[in-house]
C-alpha angles and dihedrals in degrees: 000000000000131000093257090046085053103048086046097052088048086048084057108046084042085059093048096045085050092047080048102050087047085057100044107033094086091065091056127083095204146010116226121206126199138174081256116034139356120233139176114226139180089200126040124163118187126196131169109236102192134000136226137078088329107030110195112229124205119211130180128184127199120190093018131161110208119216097221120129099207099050098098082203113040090165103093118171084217143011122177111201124193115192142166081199137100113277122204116195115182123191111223121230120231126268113237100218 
């Protein structure tokens, strides 16, 4: 496999996570965002684990969906996430059907 056959690959599976998200989003409450990965997620707790300059969070996500192209199953009934990172959680807002 050449350069060109690899970026092109990656192009592909990149398209096909992005038509995913757009038909799964609407049956998730909220989109995580961590220095690592991004989820969506119906159920997110958060707890600080320690405190200090750089506190460590603990997340965990049940009923998630990981944006990762090379996972061949992003549905997980459950992720639990530590970081000394920012988090962002983002409630979704409902879709009107």
């Amino acid at each position: 496999m050449n350069t060109d056959d690899l970026e092109n690959f990656e192009a592909e599976r990149e398209l096909q996570l992005a038509q995913e998200y757009q038909a799964v989003v609407g049956m998730f409450k909220y989109a995580v965002e961590t220095d690592r990965r991004f989820y969506l997620a119906n159920n997110v707790d958060v707890k600080v684990m320690s405190e200090g300059p750089r506190p460590l969070m603990e997340v965990v996500l049940s009923d998630a969906w990981v944006w990762d192209m090379y996972r061949t199953s992003r549905f997980v009934p459950r992720v639990r996430v530590l970081s000394f990172k920012d988090l962002n959680i983002e409630e979704l807002p409902p879709i009107d059907l």
